[in-house]
N, CA, C and O atoms as CSV, one atom per row, in Angstrom:
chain,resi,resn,atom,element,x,y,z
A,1,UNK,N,N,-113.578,-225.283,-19.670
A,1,UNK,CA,C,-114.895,-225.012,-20.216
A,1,UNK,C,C,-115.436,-223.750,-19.539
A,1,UNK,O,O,-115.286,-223.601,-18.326
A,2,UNK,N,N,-116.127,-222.742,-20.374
A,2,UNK,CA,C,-115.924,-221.677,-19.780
A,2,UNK,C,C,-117.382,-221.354,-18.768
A,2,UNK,O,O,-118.352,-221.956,-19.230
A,3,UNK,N,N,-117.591,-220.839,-17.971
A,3,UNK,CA,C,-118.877,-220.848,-17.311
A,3,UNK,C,C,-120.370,-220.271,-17.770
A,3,UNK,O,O,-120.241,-219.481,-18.706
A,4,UNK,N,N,-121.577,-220.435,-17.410
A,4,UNK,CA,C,-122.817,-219.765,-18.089
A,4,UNK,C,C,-122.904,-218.707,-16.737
A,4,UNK,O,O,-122.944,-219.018,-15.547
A,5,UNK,N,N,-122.915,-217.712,-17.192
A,5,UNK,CA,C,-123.445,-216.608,-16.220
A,5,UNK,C,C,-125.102,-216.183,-16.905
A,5,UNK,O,O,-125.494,-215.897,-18.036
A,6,UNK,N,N,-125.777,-216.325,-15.541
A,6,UNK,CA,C,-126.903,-215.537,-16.039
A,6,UNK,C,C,-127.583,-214.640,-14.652
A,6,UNK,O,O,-127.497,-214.796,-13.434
A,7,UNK,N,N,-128.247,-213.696,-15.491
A,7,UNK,CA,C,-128.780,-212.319,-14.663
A,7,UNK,C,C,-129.941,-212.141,-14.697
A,7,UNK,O,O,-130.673,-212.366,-15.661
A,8,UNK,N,N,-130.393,-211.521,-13.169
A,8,UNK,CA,C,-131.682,-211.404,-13.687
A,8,UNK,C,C,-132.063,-209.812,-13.308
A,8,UNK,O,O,-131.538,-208.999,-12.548
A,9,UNK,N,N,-133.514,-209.739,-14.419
A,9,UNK,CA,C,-134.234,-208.343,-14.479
A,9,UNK,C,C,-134.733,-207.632,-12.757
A,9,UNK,O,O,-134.521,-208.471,-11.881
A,10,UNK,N,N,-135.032,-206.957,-12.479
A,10,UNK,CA,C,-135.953,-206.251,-11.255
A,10,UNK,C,C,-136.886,-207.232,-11.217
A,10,UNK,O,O,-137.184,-207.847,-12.241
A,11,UNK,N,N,-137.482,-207.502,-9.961
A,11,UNK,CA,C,-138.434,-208.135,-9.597
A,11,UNK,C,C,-139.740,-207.518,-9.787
A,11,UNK,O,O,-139.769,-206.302,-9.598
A,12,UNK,N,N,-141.253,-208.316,-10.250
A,12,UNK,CA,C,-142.407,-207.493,-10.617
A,12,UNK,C,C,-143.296,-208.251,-9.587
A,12,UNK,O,O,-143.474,-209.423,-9.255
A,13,UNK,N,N,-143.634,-207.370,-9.338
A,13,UNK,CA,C,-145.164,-208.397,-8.231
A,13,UNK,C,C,-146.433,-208.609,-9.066
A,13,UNK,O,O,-146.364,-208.242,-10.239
A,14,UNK,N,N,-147.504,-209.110,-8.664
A,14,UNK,CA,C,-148.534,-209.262,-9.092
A,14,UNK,C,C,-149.028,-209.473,-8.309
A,14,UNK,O,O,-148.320,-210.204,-7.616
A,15,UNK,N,N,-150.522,-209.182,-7.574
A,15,UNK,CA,C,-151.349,-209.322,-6.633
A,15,UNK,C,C,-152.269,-210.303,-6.779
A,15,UNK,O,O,-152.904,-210.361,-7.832
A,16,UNK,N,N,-152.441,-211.032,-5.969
A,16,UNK,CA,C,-153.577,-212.299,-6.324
A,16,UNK,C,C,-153.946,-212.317,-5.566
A,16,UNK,O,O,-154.573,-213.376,-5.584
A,17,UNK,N,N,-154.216,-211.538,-4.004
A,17,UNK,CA,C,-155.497,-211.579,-3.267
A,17,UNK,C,C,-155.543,-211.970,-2.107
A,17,UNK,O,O,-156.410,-211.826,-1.244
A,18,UNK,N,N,-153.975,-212.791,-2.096
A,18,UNK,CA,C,-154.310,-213.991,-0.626
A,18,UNK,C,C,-153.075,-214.495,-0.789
A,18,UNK,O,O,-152.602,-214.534,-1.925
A,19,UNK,N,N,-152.333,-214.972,0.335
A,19,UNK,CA,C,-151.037,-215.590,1.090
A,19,UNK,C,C,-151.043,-216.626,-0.087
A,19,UNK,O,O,-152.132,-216.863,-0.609
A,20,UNK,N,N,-149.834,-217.315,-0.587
A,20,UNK,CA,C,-150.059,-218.075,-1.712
A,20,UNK,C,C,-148.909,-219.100,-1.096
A,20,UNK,O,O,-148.254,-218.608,-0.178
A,21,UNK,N,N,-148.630,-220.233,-1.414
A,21,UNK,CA,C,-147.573,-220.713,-1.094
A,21,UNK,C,C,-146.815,-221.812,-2.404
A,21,UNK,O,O,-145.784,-221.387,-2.926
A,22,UNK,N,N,-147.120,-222.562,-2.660
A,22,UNK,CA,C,-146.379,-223.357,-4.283
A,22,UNK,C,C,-146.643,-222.681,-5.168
A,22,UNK,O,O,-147.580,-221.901,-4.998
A,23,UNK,N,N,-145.937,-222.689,-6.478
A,23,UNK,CA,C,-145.704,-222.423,-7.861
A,23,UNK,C,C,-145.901,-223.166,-8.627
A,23,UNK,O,O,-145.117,-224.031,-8.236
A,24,UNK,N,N,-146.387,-223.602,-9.546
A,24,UNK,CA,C,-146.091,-224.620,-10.862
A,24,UNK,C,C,-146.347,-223.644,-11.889
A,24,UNK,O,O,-147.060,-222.641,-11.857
A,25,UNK,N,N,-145.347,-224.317,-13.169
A,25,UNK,CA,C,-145.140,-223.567,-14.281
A,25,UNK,C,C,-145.939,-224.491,-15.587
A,25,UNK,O,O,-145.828,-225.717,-15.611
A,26,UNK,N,N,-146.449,-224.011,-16.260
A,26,UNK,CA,C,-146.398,-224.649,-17.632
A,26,UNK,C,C,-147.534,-223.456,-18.725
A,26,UNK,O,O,-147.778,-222.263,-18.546
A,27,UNK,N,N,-148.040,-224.456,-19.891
A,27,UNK,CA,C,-148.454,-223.505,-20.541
A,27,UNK,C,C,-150.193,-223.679,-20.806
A,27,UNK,O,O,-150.839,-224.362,-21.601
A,28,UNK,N,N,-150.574,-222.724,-19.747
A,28,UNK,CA,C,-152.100,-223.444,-19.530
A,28,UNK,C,C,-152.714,-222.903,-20.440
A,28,UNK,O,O,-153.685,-223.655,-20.531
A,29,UNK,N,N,-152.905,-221.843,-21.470
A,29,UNK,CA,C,-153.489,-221.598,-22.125
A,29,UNK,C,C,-153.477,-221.714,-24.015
A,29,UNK,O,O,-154.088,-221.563,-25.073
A,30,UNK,N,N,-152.606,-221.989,-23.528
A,30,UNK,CA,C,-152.172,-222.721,-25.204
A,30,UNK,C,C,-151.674,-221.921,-26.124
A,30,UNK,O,O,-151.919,-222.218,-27.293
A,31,UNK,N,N,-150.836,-220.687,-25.837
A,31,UNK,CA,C,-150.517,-219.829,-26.277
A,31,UNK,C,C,-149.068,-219.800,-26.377
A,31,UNK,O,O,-148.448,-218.762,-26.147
A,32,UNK,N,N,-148.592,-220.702,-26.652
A,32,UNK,CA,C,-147.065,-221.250,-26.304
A,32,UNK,C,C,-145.910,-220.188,-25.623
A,32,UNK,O,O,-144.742,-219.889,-25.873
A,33,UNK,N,N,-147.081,-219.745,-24.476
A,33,UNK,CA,C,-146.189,-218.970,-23.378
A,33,UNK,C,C,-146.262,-219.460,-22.446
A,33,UNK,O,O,-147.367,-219.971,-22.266
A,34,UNK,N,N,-145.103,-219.664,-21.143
A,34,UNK,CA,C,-145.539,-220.073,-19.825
A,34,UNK,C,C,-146.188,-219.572,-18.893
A,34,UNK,O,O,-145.913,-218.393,-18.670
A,35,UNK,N,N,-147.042,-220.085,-18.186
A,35,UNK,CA,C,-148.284,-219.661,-17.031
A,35,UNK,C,C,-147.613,-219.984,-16.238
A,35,UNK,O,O,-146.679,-220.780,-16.327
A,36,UNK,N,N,-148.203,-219.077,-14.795
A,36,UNK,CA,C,-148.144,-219.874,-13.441
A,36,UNK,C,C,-149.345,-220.332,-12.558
A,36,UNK,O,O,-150.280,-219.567,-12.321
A,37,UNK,N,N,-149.288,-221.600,-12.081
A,37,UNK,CA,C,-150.186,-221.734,-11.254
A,37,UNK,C,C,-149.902,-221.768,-9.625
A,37,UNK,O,O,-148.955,-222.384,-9.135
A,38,UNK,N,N,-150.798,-221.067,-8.919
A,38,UNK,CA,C,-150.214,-220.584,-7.363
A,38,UNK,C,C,-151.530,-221.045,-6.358
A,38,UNK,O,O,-152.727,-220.784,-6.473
A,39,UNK,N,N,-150.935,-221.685,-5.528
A,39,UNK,CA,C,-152.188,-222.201,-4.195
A,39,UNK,C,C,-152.113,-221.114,-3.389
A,39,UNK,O,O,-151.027,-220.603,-3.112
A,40,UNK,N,N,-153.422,-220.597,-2.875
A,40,UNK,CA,C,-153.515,-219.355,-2.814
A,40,UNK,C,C,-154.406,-219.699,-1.238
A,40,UNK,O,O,-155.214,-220.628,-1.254
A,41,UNK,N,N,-154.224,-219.008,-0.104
A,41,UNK,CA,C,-155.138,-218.726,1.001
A,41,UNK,C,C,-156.131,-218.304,0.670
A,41,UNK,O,O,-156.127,-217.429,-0.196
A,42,UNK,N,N,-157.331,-218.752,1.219
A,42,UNK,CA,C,-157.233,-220.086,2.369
A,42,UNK,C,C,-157.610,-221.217,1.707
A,42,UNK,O,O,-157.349,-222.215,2.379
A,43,UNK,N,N,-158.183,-221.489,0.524
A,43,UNK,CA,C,-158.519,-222.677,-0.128
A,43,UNK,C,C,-158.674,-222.528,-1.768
A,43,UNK,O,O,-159.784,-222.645,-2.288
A,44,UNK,N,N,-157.700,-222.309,-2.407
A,44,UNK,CA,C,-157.972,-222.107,-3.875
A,44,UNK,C,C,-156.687,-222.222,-4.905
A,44,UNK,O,O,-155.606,-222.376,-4.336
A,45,UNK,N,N,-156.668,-222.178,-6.091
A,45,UNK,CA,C,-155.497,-221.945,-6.573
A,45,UNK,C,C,-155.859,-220.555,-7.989
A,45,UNK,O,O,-156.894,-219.943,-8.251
A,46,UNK,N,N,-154.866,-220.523,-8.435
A,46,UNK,CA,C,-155.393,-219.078,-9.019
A,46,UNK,C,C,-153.998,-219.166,-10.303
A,46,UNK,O,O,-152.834,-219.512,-10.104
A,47,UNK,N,N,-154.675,-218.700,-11.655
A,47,UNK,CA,C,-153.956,-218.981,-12.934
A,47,UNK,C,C,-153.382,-217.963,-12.906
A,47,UNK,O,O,-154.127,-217.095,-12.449
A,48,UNK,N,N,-151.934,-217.398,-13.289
A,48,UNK,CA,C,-151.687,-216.177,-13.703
A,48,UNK,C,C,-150.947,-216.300,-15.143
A,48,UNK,O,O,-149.931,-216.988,-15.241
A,49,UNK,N,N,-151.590,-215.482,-16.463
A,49,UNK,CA,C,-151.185,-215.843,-17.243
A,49,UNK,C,C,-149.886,-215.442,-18.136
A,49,UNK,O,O,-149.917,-214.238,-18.393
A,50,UNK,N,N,-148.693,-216.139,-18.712
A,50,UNK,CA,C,-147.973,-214.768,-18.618
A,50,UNK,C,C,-147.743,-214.299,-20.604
A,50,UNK,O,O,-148.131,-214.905,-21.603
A,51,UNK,N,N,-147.006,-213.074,-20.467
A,51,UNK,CA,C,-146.507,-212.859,-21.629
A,51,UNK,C,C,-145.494,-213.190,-22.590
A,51,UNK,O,O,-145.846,-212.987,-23.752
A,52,UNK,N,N,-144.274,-213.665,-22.425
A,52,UNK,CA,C,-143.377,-213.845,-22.455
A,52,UNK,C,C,-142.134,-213.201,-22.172
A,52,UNK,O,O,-141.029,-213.577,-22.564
A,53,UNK,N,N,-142.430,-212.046,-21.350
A,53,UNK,CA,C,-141.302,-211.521,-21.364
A,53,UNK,C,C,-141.264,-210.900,-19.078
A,53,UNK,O,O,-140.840,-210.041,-18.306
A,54,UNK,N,N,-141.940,-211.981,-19.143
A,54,UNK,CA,C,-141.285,-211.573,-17.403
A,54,UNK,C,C,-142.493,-211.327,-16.580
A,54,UNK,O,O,-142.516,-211.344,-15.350
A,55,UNK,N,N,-143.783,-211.030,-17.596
A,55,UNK,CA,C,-144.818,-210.385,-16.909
A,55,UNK,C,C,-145.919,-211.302,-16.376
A,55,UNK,O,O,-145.977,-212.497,-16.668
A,56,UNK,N,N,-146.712,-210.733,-15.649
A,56,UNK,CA,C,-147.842,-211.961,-15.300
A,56,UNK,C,C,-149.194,-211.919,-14.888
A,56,UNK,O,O,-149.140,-211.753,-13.670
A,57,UNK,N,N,-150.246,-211.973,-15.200
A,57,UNK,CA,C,-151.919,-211.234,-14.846
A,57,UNK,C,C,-152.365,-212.182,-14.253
A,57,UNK,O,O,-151.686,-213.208,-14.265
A,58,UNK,N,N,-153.557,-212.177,-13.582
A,58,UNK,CA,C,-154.663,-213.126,-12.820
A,58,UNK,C,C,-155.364,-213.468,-14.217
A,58,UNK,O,O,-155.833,-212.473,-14.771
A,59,UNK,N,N,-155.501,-214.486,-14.786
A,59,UNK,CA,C,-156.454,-214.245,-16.273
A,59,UNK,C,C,-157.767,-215.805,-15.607
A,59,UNK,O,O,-158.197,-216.712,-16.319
A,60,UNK,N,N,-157.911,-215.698,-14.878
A,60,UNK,CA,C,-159.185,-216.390,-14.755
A,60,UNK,C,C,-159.676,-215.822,-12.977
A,60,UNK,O,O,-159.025,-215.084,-12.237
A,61,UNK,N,N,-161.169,-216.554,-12.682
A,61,UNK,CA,C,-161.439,-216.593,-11.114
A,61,UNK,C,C,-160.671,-217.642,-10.575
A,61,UNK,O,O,-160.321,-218.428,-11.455
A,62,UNK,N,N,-160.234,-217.974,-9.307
A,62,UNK,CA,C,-159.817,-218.319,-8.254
A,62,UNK,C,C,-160.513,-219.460,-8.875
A,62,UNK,O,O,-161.427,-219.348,-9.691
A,63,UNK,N,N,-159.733,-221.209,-8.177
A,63,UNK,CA,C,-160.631,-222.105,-8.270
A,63,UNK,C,C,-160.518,-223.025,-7.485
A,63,UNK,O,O,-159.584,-223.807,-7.657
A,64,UNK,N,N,-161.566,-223.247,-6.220
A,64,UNK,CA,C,-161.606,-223.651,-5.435
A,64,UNK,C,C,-160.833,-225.289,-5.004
A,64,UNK,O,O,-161.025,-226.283,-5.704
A,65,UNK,N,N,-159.965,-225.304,-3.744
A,65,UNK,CA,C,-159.783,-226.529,-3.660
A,65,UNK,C,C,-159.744,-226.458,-2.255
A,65,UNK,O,O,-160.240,-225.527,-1.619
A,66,UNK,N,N,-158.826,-227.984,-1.468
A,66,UNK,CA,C,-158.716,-228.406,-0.374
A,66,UNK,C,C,-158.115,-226.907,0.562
A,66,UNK,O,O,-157.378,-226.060,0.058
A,67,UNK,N,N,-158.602,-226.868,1.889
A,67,UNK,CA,C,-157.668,-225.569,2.579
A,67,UNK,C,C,-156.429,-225.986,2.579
A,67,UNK,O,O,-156.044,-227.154,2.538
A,68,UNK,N,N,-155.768,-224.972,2.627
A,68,UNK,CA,C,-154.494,-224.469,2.592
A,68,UNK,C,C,-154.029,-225.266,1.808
A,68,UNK,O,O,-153.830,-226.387,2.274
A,69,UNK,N,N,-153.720,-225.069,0.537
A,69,UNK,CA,C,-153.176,-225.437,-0.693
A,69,UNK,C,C,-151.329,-225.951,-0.630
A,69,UNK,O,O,-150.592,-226.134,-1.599
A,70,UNK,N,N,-151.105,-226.036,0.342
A,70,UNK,CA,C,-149.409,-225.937,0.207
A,70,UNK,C,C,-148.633,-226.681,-1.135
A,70,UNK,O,O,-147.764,-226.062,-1.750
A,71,UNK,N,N,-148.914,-227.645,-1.404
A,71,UNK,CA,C,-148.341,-228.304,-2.592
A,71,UNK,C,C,-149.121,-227.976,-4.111
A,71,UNK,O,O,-150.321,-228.216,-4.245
A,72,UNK,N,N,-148.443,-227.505,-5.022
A,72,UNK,CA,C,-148.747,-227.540,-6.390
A,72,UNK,C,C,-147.849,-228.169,-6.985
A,72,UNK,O,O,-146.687,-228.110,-6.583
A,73,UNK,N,N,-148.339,-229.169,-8.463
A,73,UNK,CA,C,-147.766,-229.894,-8.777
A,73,UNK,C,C,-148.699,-229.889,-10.589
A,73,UNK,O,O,-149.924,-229.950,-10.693
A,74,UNK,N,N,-147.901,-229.818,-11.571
A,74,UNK,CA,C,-148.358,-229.883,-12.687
A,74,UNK,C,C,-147.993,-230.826,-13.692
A,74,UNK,O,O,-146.790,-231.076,-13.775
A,75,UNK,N,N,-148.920,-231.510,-14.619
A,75,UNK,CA,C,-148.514,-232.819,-15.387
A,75,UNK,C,C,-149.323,-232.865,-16.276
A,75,UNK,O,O,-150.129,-231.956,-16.478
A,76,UNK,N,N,-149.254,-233.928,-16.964
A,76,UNK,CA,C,-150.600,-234.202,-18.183
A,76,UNK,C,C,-151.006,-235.496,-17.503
A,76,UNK,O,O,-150.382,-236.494,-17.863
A,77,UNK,N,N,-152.125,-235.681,-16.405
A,77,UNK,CA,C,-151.871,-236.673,-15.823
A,77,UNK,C,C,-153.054,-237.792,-16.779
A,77,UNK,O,O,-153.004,-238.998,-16.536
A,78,UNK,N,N,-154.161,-237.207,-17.937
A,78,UNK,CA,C,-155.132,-237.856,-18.403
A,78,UNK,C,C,-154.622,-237.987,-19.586
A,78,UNK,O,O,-155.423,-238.423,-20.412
A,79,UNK,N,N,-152.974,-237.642,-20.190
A,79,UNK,CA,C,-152.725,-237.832,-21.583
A,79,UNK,C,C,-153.160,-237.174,-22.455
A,79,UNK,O,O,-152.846,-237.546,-23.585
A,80,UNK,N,N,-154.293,-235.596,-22.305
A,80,UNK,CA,C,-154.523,-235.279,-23.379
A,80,UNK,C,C,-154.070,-234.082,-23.827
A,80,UNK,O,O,-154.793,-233.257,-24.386
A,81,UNK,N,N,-152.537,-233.896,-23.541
A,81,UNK,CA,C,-151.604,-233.005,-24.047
A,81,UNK,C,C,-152.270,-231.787,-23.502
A,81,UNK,O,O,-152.233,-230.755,-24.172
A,82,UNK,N,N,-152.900,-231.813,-22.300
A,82,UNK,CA,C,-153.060,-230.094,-21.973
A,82,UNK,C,C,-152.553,-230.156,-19.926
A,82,UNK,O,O,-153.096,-231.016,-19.233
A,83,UNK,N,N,-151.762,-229.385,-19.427
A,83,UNK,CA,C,-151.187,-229.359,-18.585
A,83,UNK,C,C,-152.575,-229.523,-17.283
A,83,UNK,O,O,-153.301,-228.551,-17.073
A,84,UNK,N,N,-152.803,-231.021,-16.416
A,84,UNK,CA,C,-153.412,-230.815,-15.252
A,84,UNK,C,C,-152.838,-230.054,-13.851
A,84,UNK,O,O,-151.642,-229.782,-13.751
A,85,UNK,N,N,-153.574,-229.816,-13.040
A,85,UNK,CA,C,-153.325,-229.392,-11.794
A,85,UNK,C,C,-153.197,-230.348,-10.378
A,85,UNK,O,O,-154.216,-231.000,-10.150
A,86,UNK,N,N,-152.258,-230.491,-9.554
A,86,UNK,CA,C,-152.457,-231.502,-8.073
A,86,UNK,C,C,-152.835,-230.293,-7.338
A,86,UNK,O,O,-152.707,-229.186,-7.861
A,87,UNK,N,N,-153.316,-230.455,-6.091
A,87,UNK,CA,C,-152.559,-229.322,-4.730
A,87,UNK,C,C,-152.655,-230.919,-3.590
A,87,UNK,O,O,-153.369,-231.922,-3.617
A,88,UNK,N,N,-151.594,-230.470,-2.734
A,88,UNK,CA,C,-152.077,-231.087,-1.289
A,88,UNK,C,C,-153.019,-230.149,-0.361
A,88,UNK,O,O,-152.680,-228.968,-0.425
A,89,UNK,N,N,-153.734,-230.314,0.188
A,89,UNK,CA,C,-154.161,-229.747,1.093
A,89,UNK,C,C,-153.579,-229.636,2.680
A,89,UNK,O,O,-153.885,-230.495,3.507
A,90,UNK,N,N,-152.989,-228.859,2.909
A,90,UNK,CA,C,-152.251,-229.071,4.170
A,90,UNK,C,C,-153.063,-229.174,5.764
A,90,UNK,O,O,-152.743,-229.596,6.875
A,91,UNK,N,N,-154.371,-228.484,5.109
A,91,UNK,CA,C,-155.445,-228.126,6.478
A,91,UNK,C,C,-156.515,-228.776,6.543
A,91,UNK,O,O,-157.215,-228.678,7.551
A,92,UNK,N,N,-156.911,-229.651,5.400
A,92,UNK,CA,C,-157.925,-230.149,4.585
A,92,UNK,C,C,-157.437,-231.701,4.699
A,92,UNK,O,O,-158.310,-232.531,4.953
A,93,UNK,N,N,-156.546,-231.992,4.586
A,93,UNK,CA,C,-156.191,-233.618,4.790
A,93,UNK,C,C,-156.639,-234.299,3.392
A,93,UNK,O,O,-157.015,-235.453,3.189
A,94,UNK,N,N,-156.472,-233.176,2.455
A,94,UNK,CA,C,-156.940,-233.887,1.173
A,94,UNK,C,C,-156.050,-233.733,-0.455
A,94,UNK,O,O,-155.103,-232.948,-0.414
A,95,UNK,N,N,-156.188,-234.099,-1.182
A,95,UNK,CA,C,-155.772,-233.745,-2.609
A,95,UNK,C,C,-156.889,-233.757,-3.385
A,95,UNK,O,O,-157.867,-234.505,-3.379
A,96,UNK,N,N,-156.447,-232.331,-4.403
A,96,UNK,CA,C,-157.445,-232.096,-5.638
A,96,UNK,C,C,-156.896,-232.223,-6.785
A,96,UNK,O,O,-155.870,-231.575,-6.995
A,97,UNK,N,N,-157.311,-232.890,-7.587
A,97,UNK,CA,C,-157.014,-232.734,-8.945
A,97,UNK,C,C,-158.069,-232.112,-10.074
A,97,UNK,O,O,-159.127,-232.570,-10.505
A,98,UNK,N,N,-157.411,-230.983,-10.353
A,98,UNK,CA,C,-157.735,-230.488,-11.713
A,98,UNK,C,C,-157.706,-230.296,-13.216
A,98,UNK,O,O,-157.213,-229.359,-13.844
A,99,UNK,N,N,-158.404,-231.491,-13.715
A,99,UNK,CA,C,-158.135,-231.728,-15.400
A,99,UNK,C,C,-158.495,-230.567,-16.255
A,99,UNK,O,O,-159.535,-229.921,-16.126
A,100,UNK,N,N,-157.369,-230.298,-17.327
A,100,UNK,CA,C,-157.743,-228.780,-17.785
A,100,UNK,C,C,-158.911,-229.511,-18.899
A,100,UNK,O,O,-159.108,-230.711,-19.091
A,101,UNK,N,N,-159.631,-228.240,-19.581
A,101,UNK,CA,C,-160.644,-228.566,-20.229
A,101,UNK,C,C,-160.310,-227.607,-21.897
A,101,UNK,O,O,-161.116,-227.680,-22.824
């Protein structure tokens, strides 16, 4: 069976402001493209929205959660087919959840 090779493009940065540490992927804006969501120093997480082809913008403000965000985690956790947000708080001793609207 023969193997899948795959390659990838140059790397693109995007600036969001602050030390970031988890990723979660899905499609927060309903534009049936994938987003990223990133926990961001010192207490926030921050949407970046993308295009489909590799690229990626800040498309909202910062939105506040527990300090130091280390864990992101994404789901439909209220069932109503639109992607929620977890973080752990690593400095904060807490978890936030964010239901999209």
């Amino acid at each position: 069976m023969p193997s899948a090779r795959s390659s990838f493009a140059a790397s693109r940065k995007t600036n969001i402001g602050g030390r970031t540490w988890k990723t979660g992927a899905a499609d927060f804006d309903g534009d049936g493209r994938i987003d990223l969501v990133v926990g961001t120093a010192p207490a926030s997480v921050s949407i970046l929205s993308g295009d489909g082809r590799g690229n990626f913008r800040r498309s909202s403000a910062a939105v506040a959660v527990g300090r130091g965000p280390w864990n992101v985690a994404v789901g439909d956790l209220n069932r109503d087919g639109k992607p929620d947000v977890v973080t752990t708080s690593g400095e904060g001793n807490s978890v936030s959840v964010l239901l999209a609207r």
